[in-house]
Every structure is written in structure tokens, then in C-alpha cells.
C-alpha positions as CSV (number, residue, x, y, z in Angstrom):
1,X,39.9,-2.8,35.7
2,X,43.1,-0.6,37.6
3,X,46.8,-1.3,36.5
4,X,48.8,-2.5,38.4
5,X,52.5,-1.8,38.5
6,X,55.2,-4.2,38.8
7,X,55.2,-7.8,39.3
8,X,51.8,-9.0,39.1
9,X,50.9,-11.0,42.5
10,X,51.6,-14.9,42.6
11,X,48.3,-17.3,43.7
12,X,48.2,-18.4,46.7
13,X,47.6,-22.0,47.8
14,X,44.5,-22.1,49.9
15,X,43.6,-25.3,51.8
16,X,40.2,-24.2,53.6
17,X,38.0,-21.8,52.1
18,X,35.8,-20.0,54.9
19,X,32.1,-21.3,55.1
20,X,30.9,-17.8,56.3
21,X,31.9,-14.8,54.6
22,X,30.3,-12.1,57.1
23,X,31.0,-10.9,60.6
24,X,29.5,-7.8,61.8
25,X,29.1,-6.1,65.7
26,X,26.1,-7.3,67.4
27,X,22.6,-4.7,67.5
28,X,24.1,-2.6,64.5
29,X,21.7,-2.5,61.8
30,X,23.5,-3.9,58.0
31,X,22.7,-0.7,56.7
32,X,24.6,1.3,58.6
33,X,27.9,-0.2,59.0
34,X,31.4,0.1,57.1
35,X,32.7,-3.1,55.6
36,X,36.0,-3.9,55.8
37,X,37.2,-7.1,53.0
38,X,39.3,-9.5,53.7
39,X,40.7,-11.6,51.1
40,X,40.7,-15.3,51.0
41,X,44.9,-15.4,50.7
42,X,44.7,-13.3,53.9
43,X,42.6,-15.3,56.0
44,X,44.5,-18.0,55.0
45,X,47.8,-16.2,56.5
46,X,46.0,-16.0,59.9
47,X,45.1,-19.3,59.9
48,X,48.2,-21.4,59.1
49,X,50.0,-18.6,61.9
50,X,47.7,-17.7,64.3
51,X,45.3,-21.0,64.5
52,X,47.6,-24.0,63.6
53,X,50.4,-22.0,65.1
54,X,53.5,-22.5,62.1
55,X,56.2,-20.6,61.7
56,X,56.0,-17.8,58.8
57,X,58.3,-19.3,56.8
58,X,57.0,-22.8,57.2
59,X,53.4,-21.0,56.2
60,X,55.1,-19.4,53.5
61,X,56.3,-22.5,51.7
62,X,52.8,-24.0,52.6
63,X,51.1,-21.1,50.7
64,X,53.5,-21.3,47.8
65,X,55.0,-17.6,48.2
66,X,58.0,-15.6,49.3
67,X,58.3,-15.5,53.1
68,X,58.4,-11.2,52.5
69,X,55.0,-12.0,50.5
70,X,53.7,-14.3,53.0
71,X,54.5,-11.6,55.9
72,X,52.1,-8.6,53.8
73,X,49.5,-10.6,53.6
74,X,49.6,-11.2,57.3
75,X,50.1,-7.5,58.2
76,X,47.4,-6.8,55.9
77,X,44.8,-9.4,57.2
78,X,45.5,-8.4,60.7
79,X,45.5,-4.4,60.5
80,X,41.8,-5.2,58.6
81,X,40.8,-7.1,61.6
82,X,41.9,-5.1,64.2
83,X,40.4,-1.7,62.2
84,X,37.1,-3.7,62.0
85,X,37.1,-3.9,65.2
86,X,38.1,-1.1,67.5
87,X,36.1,0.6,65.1
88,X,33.1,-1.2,64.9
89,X,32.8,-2.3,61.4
90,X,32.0,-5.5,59.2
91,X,34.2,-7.8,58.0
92,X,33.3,-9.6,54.7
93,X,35.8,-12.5,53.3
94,X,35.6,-12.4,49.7
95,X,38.3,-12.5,46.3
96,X,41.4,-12.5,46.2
97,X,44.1,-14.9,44.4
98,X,44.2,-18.0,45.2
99,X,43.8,-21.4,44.3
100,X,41.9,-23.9,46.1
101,X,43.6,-26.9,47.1
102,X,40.3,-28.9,48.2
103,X,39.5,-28.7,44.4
104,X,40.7,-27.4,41.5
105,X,39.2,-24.0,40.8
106,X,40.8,-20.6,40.7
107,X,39.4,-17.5,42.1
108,X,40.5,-14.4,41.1
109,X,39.0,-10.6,41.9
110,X,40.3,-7.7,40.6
111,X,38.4,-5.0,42.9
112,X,39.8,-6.0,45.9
């Protein structure tokens, strides 16, 4: 497991955890592709901006972080995106911090 330094990062509140996990380009064999992972916090950023179109700071408070918080894991979810595809690689949704507010479980990854 890597240390990390500083403050260690707050779960987020997650309201809809993604039903598929995978995206990759069309006629490019699995084998041969670069995955790029996106975390289930960051998808979650995208979605409360980008699809149900709130403000940062009113996503922020939804997620239950800092709006500074809120705003990396936005820039982070959307350089991954936008990487995966100019450049043609895979995008796999997986850990992260978070906890599920459908239910009550916890999901936590360290490697990502």
C-alpha cells in the first residue's frame, strides 16, 4: 500500500453507482488498448455538473466535500476522458472513496 501525505481524502457521497464499468473505441481488439480508470467519486462530479446541470458548489455540498475538492475531482474525471479519447484508449470505472447512498456500503481502493 503507498503513503500518502497529508490530509487523507474525505468519502464522497455517491447517489448512482454506474451499471457498466467499461467503455472502449470500436474494432480495437481488448488486448491491445491502454486503460484509462476513472473513479466512482469522479464520475459522480460529471454527473451532478455536466448531466443534471448544478452548479459546483451546489454539487459540492451534494457530494459532501469542499467546493476546491469537488473542482479536482472534476478536472481530474474530465482530463481522463478527454485523454481516453483523442487518444484512443479504454475507460474503466472502478474504486475510489465513496459511499453509496442507495445503500449503505463503503467502497474504498487504494491503487487507484
Amino acid at each position: 500500500m503507498k503513503k500518502c501525505r497529508g490530509r487523507p481524502k474525505c468519502p464522497r457521497r455517491v447517489e448512482q453507482k454506474p451499471n457498466i464499468t467499461y467503455f472502449k473505441p470500436r474494432g480495437v481488439p481488448l488486448s491491445g488498448l491502454e486503460v484509462v480508470y476513472l473513479t466512482v467519486e469522479e464520475l459522480e462530479a460529471l454527473r451532478l455538473v455536466d448531466i443534471e446541470g448544478l452548479r459546483q458548489e451546489d454539487a459540492a455540498i451534494r457530494v459532501g466535500i469542499s467546493r476546491r475538492a469537488f473542482w479536482e475531482d472534476l478536472k481530474a474525471a474530465r482530463t481522463k476522458i478527454a485523454l481516453a479519447l483523442t487518444a484512443g484508449k479504454a475507460i474503466e470505472i472502478k474504486g475510489g472513496n465513496y459511499i453509496s447512498t442507495e445503500g449503505c456500503d463503503i467502497s474504498e481502493d487504494a491503487d487507484t
